[in-house]
C-alpha atoms as one frame of an Amber mdcrd trajectory, in Angstrom:
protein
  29.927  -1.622 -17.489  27.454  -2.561 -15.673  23.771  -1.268 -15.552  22.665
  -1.030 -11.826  18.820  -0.914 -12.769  19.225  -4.757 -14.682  20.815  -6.578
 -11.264  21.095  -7.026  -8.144  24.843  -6.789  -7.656  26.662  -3.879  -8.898
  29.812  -4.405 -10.678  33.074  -2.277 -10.043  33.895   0.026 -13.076  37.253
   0.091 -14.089  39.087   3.148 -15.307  39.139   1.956 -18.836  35.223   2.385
 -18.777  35.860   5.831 -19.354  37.951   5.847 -22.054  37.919   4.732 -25.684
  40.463   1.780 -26.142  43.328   2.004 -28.932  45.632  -0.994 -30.341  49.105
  -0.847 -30.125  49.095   1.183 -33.528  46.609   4.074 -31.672  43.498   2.469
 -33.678  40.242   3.007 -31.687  38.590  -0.480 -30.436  35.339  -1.443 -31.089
  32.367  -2.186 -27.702  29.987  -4.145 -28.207  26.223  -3.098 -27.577  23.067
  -4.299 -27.741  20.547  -2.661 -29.432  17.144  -1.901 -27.902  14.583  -4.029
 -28.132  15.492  -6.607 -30.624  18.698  -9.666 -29.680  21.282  -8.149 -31.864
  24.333  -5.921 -30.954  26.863  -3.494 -32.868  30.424  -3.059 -32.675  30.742
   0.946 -31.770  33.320   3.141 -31.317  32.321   5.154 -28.505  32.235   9.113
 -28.973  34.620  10.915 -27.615  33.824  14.080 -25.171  34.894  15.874 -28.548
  32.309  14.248 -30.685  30.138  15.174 -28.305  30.647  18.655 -28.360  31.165
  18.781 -31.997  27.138  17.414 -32.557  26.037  18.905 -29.172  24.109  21.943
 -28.351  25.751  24.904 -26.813  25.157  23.234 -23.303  26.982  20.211 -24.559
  23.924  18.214 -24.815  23.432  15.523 -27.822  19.953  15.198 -28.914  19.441
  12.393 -31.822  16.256  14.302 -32.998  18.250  17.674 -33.332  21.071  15.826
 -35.521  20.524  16.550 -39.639  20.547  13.749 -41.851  24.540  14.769 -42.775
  25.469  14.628 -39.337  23.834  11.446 -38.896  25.746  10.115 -41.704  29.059
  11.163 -40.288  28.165  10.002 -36.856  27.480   6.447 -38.454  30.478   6.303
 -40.409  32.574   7.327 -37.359  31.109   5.373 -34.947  29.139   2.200 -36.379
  32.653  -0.253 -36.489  31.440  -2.163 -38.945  30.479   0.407 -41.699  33.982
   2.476 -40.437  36.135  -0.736 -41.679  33.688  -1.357 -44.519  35.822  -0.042
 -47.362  32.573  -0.631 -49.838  29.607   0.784 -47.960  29.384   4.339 -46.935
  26.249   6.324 -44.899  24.932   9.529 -46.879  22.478  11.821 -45.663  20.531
  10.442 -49.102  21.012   7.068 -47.560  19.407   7.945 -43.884  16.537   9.606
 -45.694  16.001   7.566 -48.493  16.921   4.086 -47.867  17.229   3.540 -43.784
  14.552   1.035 -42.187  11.753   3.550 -40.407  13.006   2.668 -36.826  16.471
   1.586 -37.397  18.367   5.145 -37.206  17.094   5.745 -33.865  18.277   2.180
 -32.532  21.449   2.776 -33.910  22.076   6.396 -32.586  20.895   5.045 -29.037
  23.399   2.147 -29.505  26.479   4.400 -30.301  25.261   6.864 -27.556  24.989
   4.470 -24.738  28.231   2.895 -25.744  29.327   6.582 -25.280  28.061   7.059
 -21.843  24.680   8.347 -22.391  22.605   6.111 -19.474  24.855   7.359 -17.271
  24.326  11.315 -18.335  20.574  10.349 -17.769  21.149   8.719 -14.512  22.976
  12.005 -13.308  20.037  13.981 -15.304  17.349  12.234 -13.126  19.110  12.311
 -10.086  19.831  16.008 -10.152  16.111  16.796 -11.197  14.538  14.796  -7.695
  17.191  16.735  -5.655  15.793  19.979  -7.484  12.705  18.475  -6.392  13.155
  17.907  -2.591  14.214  21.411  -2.430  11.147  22.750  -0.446   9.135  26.019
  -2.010  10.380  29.105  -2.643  13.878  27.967  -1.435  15.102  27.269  -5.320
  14.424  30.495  -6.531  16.490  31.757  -3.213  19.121  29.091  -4.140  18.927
  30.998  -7.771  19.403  34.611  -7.100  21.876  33.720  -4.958  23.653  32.173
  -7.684  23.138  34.829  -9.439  24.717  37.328  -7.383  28.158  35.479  -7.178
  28.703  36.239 -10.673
């Protein structure tokens, strides 16, 4: 998929954009993504709307600083291709504390997250906030209680 903010033409997203690709024996298929700021990419298996909402908050948001070391483990094991086929390397939370490069987790998390979606949750994010925004004065907290009241 394409990201509208790097060109000039949009591209058209196809319907398997939104979905996580199995083989012909149900195996999940690897994306590949760059990883910020350096010229190197990972293979990822994207998170499902289930992973999600397993590491999530109770809003459904997924926050890499709110993950603990363990889930960060599992979450690299599951998702990072390349240690998931790896039958003789394995992520432990001692691992992510102990032996990780001091930036690297955070690369990789953003990797697997925006293979999963996550620009375009922040797109929505933003776009929501400067409607909020535009809504003049006092109006929101009329727009709220009326909310409100429909419950």
């Amino acid at each position: 998929m394409t990201n509208s903010n790097s060109n000039d033409e949009l591209s058209i997203a196809e319907p398997e954009d939104f979905f996580v690709q199995r083989d012909s024996d149900d195996n999940l298929q690897p994306v590949t993504q760059p990883l910020p700021g350096v010229e190197q990419e990972i293979r990822v298996i994207p998170m499902s709307m289930g992973d999600l909402n397993e590491y999530g908050d109770a809003n459904g948001q997924l926050s890499p600083t709110d993950l603990t070391d363990e889930e960060i483990a599992e979450i690299l094991n599951e998702h990072w291709y390349d240690v998931r086929e790896n039958d003789d390397f394995e992520v432990t939370a001692e691992k992510v504390e102990d032996d990780m490069i001091g930036f690297g987790l955070e690369a990789l998390i953003q990797a697997i997250l925006r293979a999963s979606g996550y620009d375009m949750k922040n797109a929505l994010n933003l776009e929501n906030l400067e409607m909020l925004e535009s809504v003049p004065e006092g109006k929101l907290d009329t727009m709220v209680e009326l909310a409100e009241s429909q419950r």
